[in-house]
ROGU-259129 format. One record per residue (C-alpha): residue number from 1; residue in three letters; chain; x, z, y. Coordinates in Angstrom, 1 decimal. Each point is the difference from the previous one (the first is absolute). Layout:
<recs>
{rec NUM; Ala; A; {X; Z; Y}}
...
</recs>
This chain:
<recs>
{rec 1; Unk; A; {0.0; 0.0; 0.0}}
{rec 2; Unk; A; {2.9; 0.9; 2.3}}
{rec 3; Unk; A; {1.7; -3.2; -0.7}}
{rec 4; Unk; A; {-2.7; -2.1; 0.9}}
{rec 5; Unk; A; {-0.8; 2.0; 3.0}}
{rec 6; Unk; A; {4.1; -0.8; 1.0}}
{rec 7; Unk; A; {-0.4; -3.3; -0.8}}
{rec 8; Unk; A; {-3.1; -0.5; 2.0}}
{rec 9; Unk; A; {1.4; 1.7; 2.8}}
{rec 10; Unk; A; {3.3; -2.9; -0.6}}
{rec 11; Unk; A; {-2.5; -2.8; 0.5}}
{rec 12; Unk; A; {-1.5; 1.2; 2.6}}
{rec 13; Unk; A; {2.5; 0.7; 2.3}}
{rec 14; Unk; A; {1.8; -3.2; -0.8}}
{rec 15; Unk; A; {-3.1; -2.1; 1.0}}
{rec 16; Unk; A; {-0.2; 2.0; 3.0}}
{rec 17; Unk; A; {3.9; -0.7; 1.0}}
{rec 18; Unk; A; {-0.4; -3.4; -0.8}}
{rec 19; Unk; A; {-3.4; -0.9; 2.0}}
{rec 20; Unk; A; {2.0; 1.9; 2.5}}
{rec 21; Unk; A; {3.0; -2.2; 0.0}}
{rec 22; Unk; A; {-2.5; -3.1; -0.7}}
{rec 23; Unk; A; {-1.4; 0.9; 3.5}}
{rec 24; Unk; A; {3.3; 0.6; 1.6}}
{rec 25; Unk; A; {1.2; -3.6; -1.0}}
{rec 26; Unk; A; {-3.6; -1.2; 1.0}}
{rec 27; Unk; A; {0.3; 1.3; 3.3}}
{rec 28; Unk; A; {3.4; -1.2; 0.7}}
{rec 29; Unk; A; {-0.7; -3.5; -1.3}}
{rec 30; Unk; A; {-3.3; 0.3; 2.4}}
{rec 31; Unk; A; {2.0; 0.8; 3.1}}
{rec 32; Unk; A; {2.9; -2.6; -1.0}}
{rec 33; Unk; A; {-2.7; -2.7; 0.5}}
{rec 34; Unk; A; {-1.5; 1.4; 2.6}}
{rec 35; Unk; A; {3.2; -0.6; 2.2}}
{rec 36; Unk; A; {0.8; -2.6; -1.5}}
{rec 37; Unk; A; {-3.4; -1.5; 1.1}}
{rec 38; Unk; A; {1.0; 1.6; 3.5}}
{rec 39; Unk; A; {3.2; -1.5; 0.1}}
{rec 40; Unk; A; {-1.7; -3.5; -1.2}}
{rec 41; Unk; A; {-2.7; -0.2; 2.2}}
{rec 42; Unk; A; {2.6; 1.0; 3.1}}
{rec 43; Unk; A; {2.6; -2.7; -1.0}}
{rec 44; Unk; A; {-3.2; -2.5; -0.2}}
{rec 45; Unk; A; {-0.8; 1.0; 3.6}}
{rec 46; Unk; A; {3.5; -0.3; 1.0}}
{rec 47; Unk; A; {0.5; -3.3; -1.8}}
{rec 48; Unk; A; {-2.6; -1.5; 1.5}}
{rec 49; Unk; A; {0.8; 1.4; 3.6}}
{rec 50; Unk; A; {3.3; -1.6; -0.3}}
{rec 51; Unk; A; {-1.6; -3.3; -1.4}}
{rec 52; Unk; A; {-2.0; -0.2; 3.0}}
{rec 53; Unk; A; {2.9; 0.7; 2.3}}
{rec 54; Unk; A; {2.0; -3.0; -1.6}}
{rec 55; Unk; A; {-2.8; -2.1; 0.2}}
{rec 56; Unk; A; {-0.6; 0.8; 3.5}}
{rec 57; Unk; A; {3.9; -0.5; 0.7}}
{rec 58; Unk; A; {-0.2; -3.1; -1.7}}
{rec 59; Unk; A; {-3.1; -1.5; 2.1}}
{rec 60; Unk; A; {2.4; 1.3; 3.0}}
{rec 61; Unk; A; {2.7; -1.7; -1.1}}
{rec 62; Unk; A; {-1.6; -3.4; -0.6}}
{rec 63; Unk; A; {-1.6; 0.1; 3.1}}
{rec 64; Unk; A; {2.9; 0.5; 1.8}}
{rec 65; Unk; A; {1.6; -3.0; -2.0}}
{rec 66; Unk; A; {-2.7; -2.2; 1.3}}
{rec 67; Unk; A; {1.1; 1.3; 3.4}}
{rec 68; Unk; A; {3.2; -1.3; -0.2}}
{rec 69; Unk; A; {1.6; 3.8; -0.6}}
{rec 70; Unk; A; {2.0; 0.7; -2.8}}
{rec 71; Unk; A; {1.6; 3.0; 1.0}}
{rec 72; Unk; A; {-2.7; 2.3; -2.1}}
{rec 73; Unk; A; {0.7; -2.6; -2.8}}
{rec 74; Unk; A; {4.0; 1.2; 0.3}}
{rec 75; Unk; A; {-0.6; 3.9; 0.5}}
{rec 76; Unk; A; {-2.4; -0.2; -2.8}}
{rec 77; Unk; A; {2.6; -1.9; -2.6}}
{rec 78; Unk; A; {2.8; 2.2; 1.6}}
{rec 79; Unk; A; {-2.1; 3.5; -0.9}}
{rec 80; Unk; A; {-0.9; -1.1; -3.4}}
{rec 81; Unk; A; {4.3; -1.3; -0.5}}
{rec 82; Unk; A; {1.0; 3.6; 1.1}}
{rec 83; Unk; A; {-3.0; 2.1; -2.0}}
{rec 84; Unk; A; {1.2; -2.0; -2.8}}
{rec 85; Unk; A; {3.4; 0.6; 0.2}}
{rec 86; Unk; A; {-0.2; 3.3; 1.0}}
{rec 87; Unk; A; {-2.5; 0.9; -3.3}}
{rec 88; Unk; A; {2.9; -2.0; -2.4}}
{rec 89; Unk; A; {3.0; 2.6; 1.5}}
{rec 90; Unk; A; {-2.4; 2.8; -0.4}}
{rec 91; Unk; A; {-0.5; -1.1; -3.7}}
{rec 92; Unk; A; {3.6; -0.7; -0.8}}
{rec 93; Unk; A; {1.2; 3.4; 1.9}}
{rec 94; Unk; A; {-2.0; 1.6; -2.7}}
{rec 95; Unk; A; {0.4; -1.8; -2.6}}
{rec 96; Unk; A; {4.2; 0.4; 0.9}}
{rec 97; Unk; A; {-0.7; 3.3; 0.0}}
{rec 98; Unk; A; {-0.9; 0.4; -3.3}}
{rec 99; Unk; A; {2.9; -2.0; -1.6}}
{rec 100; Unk; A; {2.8; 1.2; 2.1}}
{rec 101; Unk; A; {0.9; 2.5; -3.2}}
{rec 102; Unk; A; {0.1; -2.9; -2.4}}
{rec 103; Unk; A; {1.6; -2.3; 2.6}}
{rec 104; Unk; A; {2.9; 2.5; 0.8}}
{rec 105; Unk; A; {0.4; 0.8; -4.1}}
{rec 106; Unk; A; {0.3; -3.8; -0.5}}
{rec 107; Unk; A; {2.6; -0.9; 2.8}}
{rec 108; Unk; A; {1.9; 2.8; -1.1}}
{rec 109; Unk; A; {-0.6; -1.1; -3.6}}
{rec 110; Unk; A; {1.5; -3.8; 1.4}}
{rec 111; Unk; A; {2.8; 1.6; 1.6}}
{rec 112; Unk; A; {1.2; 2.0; -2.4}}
{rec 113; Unk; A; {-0.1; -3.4; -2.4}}
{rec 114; Unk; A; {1.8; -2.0; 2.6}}
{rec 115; Unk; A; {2.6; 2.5; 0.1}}
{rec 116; Unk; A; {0.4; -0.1; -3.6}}
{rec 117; Unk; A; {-0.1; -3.7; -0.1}}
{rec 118; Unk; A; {2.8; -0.6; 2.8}}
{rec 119; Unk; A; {3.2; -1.8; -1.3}}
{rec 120; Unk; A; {3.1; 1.1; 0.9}}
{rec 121; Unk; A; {1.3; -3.5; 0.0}}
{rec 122; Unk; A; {-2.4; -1.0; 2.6}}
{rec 123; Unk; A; {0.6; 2.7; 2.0}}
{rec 124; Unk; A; {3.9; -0.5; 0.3}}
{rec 125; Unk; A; {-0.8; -3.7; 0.8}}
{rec 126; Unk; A; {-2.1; 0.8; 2.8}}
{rec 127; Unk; A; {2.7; 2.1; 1.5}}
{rec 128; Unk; A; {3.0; -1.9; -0.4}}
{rec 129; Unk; A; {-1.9; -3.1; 0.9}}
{rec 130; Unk; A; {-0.7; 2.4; 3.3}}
{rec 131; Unk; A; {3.4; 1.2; 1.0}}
{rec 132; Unk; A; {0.7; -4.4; -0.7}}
{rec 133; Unk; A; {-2.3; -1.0; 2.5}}
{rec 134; Unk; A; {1.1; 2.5; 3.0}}
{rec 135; Unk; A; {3.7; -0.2; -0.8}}
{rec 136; Unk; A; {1.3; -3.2; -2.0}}
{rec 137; Unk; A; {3.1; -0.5; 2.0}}
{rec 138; Unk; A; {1.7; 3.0; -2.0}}
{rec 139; Unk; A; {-0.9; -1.0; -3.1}}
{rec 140; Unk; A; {1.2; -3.2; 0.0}}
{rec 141; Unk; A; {1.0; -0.7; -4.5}}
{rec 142; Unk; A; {3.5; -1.0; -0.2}}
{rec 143; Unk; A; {1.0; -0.1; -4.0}}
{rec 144; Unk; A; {1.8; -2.6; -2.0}}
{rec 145; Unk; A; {-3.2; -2.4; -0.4}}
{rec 146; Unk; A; {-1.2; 1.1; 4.1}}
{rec 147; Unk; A; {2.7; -1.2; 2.0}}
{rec 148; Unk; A; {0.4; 0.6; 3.8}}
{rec 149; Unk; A; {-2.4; -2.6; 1.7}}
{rec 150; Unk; A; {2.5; -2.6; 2.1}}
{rec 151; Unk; A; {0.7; 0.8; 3.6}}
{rec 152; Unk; A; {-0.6; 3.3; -0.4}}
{rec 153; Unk; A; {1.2; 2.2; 2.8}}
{rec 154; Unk; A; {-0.6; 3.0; 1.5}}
{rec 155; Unk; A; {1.7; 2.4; 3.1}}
{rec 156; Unk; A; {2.9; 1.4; -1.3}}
{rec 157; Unk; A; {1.8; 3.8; 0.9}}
{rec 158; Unk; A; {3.5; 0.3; -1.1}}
{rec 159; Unk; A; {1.5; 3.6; -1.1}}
{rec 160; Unk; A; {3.4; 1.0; 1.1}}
{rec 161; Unk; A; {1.0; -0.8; -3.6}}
{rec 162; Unk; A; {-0.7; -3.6; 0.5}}
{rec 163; Unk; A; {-2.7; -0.4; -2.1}}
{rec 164; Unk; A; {-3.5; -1.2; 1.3}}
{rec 165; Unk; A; {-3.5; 1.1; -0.9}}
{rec 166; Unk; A; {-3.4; -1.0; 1.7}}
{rec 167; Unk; A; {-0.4; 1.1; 3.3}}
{rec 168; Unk; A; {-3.6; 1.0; -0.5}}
{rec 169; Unk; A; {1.3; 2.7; -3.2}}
{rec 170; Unk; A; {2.6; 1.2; 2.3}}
{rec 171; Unk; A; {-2.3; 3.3; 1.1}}
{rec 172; Unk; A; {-1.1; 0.7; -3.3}}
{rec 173; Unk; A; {3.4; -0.3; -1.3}}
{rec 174; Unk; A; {1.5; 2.2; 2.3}}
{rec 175; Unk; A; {-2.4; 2.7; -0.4}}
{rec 176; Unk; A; {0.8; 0.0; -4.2}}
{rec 177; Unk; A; {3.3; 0.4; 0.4}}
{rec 178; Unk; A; {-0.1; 2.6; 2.6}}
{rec 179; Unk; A; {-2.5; 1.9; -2.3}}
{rec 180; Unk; A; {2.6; -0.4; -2.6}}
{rec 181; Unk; A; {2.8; 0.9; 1.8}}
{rec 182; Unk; A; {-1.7; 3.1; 0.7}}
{rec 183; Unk; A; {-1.1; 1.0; -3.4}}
{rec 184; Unk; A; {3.5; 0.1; -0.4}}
{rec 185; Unk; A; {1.3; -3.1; -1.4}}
{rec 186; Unk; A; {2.5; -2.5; 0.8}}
{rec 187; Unk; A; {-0.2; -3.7; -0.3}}
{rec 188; Unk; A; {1.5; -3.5; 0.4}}
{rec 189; Unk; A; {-1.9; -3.2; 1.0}}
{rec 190; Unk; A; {1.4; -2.5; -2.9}}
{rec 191; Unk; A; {-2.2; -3.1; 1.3}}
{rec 192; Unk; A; {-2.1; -1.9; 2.0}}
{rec 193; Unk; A; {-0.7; -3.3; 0.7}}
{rec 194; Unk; A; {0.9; -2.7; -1.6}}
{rec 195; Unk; A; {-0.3; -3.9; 1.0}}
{rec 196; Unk; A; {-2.5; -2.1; -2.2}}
{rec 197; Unk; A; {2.6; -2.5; 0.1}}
{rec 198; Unk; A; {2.0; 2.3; -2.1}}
{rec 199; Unk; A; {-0.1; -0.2; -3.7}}
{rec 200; Unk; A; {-1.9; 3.3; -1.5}}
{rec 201; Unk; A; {-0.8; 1.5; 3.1}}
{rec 202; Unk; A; {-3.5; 0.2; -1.3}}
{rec 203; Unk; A; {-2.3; 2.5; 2.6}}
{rec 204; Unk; A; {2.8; 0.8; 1.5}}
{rec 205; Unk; A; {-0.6; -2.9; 2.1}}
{rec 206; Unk; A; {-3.1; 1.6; 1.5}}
{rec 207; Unk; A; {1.6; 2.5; 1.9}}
{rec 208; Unk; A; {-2.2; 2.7; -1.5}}
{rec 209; Unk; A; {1.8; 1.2; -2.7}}
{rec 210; Unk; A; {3.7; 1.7; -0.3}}
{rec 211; Unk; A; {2.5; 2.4; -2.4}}
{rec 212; Unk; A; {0.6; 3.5; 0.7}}
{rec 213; Unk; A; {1.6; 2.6; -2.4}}
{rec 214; Unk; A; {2.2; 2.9; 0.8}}
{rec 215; Unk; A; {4.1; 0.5; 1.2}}
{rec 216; Unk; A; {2.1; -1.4; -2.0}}
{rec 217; Unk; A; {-2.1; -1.9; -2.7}}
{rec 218; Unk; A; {2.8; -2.5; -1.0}}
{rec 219; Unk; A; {-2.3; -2.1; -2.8}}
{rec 220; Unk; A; {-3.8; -0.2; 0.1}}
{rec 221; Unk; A; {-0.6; 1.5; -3.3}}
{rec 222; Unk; A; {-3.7; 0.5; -0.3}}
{rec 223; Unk; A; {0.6; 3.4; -2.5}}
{rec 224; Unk; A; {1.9; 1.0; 2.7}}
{rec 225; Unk; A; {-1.6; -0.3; 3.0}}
{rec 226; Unk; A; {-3.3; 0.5; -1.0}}
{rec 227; Unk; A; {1.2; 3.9; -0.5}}
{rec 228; Unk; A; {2.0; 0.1; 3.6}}
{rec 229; Unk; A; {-1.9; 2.4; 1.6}}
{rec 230; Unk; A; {-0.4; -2.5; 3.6}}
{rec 231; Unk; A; {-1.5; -2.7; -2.7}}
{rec 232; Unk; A; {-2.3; 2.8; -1.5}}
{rec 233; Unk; A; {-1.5; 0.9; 3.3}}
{rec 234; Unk; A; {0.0; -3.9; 1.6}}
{rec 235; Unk; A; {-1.7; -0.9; -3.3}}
{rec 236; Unk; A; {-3.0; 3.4; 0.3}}
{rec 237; Unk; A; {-0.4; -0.2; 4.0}}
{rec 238; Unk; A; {0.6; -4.1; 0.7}}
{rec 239; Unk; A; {-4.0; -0.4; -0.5}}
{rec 240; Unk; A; {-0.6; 2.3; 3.3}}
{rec 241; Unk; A; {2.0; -2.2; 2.3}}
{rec 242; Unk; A; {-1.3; -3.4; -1.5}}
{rec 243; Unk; A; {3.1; -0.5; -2.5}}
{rec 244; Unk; A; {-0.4; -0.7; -3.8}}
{rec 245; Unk; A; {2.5; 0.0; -2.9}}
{rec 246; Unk; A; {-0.2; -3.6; -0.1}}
{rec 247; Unk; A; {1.1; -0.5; -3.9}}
{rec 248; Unk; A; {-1.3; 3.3; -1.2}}
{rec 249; Unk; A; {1.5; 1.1; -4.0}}
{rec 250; Unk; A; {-2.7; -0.8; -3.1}}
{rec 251; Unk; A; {-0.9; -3.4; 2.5}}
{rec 252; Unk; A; {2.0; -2.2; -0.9}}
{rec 253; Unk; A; {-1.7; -2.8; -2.1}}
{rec 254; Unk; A; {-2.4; 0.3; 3.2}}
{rec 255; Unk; A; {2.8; -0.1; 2.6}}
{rec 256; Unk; A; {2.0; -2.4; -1.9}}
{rec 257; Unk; A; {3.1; 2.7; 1.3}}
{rec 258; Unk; A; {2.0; 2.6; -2.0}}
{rec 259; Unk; A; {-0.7; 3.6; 1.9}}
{rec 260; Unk; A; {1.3; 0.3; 3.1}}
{rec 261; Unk; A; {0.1; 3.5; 2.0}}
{rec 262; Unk; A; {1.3; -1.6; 3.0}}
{rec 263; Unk; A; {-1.9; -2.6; 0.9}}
{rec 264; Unk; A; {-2.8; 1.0; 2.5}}
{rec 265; Unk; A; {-3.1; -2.5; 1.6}}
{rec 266; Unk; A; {-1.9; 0.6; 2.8}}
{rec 267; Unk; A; {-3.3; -0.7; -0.5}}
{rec 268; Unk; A; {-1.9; 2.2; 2.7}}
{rec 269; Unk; A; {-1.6; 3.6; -0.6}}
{rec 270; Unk; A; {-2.9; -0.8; -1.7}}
{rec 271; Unk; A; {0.7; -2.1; -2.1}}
{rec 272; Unk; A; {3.3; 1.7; -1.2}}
{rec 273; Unk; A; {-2.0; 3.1; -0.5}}
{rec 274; Unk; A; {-2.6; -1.7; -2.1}}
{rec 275; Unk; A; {2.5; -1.7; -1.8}}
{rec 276; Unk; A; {2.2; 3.4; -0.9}}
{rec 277; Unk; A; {-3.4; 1.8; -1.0}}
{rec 278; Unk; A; {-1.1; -2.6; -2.3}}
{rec 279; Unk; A; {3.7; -0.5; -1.1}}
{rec 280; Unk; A; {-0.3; -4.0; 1.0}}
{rec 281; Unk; A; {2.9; -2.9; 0.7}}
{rec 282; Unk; A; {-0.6; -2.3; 2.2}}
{rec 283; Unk; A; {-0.8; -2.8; -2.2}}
{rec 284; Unk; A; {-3.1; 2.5; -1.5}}
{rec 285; Unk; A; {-0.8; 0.2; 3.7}}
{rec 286; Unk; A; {-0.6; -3.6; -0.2}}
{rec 287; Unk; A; {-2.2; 0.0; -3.4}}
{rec 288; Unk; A; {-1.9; 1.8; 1.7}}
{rec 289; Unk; A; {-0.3; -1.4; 3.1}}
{rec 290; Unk; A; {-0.6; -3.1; -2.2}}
{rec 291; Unk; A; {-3.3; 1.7; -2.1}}
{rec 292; Unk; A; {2.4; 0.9; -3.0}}
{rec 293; Unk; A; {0.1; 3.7; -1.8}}
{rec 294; Unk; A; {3.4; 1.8; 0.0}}
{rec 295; Unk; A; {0.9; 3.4; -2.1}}
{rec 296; Unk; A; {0.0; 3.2; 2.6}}
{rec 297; Unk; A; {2.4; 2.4; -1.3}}
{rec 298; Unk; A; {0.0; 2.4; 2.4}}
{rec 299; Unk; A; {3.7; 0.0; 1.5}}
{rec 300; Unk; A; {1.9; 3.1; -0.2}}
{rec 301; Unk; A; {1.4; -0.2; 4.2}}
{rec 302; Unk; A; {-4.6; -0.2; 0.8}}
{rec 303; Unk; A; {0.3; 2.6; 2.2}}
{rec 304; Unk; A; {2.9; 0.2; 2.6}}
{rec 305; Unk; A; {1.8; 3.1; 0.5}}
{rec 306; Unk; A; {1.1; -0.7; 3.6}}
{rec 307; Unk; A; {-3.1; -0.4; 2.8}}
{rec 308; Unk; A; {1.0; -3.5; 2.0}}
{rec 309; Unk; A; {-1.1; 1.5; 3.2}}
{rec 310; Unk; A; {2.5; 3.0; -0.6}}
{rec 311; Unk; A; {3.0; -2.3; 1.6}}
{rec 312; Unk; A; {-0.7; -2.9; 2.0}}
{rec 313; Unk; A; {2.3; -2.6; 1.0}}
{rec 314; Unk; A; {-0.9; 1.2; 4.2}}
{rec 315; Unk; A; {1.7; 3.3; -1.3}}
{rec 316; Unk; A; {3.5; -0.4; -1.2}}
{rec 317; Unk; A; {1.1; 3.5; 1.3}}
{rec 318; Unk; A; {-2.1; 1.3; -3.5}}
{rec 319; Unk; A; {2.8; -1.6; -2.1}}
{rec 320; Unk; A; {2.4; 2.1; -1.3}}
{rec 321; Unk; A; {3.5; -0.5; -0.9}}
{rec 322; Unk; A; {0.1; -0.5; -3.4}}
{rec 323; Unk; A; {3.0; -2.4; -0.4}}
{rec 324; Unk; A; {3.3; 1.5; 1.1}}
{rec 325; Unk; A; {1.1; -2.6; 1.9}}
{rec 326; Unk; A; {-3.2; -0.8; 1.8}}
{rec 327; Unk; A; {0.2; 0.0; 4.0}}
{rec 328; Unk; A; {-2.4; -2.7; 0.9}}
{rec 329; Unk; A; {-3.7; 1.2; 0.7}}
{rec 330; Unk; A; {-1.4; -3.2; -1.6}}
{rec 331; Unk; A; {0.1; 0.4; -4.0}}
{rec 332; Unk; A; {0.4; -3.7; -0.8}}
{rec 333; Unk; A; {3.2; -0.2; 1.7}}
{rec 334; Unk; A; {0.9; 2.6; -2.5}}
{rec 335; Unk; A; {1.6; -2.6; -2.3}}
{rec 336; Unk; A; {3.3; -0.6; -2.1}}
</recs>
C-alpha cells in the first residue's frame, strides 16, 4: 500500500514539473514570436519608408535630369560608391580580425620554412656578387689562365726600397705594417711590382700585390716562413686592412700555386674579410661571382686579433720601434 502510495506521489509530481517546464518553454517560445512579429512588422515599416524615400529620390533625380542638372545624379552615385565602400572595409576589418591568429601562425609557419630552406650557396653568391659590383677594381683575377688585360696601368707609389705598389693600396698598406710593427714584429718588403712585359711576373704586374716576411729570411721556404712569427700575424690580421694570403696552404690545385706565406693581395675590406671567414681564394671568389658553389671551411685567421682602426696610417707616432735599427717614422722604409 505504501509503495503504491510512493509511486503515486512519483507520477504525480513528475507530471506537475513537467507541465511546468512545458509552460515555461510555451511561454518563451510565445514571447520569441511575439518580438519577432515586433521586430517584423517594424523592419516592414522601415523597409517601406525607405522604399518610398528612394523612390521619391529617384523621381527627384530624373526630373532634374530632364532639367539639364546632373549634379544630384553625381552626389547620388558618389554616396552609394562611398556607403559601398565603406560597408566592404567594415566587413573585411572584421573579418581580418578574426583571422589575424591563423594569419600570424602561418607567416611564422612560412618563415620558419624559408629559413630552413635557404641555401648556403646562394647566400654566398649574393654576397660576393655584392662586394663585385661596388668594388671590382680590387678584384681584378690574375692566375696563369687570367692574364693581366693589355695596357693595363695604374698610378704608381714607389717605397724607399725601390719597389712599387698601387698608389690607391698605399694607406691600407701603411697602416698593416705599422699595426705589425707595433705588435712587435719586424719585417722586410721582398717585392712589388713587376712589368707585364716581364716573363712570370704574374699579378705582380697589377701593383696590388707584394712579398713580405721577417729580417733576415735568406730563402722563401714556405715551412719556414709560414711559422715566423711577422708571417703568422700578417697572415691572421691582413683581412682587417683589406690584404689576403693570396696562395693560401691546402689551395693549391685551386690556386694552381705551392703555399706561399708571403705573398699578400689587396682586395679591399670587405671582400678580404669575407673571403678569410669563408676560407676562399680568389679564384672561388670568382665561382662564385660566376653562380658556382665552392667548399667554406671556415679559415683558422676568421677573426683578426688586431682592430684596423687601432693604428692608422694619419698616426705613425703609434708605431713602436721594434726593429733595432729602425729610425725612420714610415714602416715601409724599414727595409733590407
Amino acid at each position: 500500500m505504501e509503495k503504491n502510495e510512493v509511486w503515486e506521489n512519483i507520477k504525480k509530481y513528475a507530471k506537475v514539473f513537467f507541465q511546468g517546464v512545458g509552460l515555461f518553454f510555451a511561454y518563451v517560445f510565445h514571447y520569441i514570436a511575439v518580438f519577432a512579429k515586433f521586430v517584423y512588422k517594424h523592419l516592414k515599416k522601415l523597409f517601406k519608408k525607405l522604399y518610398r524615400i528612394i523612390r521619391r529620390h529617384i523621381r527627384r533625380v530624373k526630373k532634374h535630369m530632364k532639367a539639364g542638372d546632373y549634379s544630384l545624379l553625381f552626389y547620388t552615385v558618389l554616396g552609394v560608391v562611398i556607403f559601398i565602400v565603406l560597408l566592404v572595409l567594415l566587413i573585411h576589418g572584421i573579418s581580418g580580425k578574426k583571422k589575424t591568429p591563423n594569419a600570424t601562425t602561418t607567416e611564422a609557419a612560412s618563415e620558419a620554412s624559408t629559413t630552413e630552406e635557404v641555401d648556403p650557396q646562394a647566400v654566398l653568391r649574393e654576397q660576393a656578387t655584392y662586394i663585385y659590383q661596388n668594388n671590382p677594381d680590387y678584384l681584378m683575377l690574375v692566375n696563369d689562365t687570367n692574364p693581366i688585360p693589355d695596357g693595363y696601368t695604374f698610378e704608381q707609389h714607389t717605397l724607399n726600397s725601390g719597389y712599387i705598389v698601387d698608389e690607391r693600396i698605399y694607406n691600407d698598406l701603411l697602416a698593416m705594417l705599422e699595426a705589425c710593427n707595433a705588435a712587435g714584429s719586424e719585417y722586410t718588403i721582398k717585392g712589388g711590382y713587376i712589368s707585364a712585359d716581364t716573363e712570370g711576373s704574374g699579378e705582380y704586374a697589377t701593383g696590388l700585390a707584394f712579398d713580405v716576411t721577417a729580417h733576415d729570411v735568406a730563402e722563401l721556404d714556405p715551412a719556414v716562413v709560414s711559422q715566423l712569427p711577422t708571417n703568422q700575424w700578417l697572415m691572421q690580421n691582413c683581412s682587417s686592412f683589406g690584404f689576403i694570403v693570396r696562395y693560401p696552404e691546402g689551395k693549391e690545385s685551386i690556386t694552381g700555386h705551392n703555399f706561399e706565406p708571403w705573398h699578400f693581395r689587396y682586395v679591399g675590406r670587405d671582400a678580404a674579410v669575407f673571403m678569410t671567414t669563408n676560407n676562399l681564394t680568389l679564384e672561388e671568389f670568382y665561382t662564385l661571382v660566376n653562380g658556382g658553389s665552392v667548399s667554406t671551411a671556415t679559415a683558422t685567421s676568421a677573426t683578426p686579433a688586431v682592430d684596423p682602426t687601432a693604428v692608422t696610417a694619419e698616426d705613425p707616432s703609434a708605431t713602436t720601434e721594434a726593429t733595432t735599427e729602425a729610425t725612420t717614422e714610415n714602416p715601409l722604409d724599414i727595409l733590407n
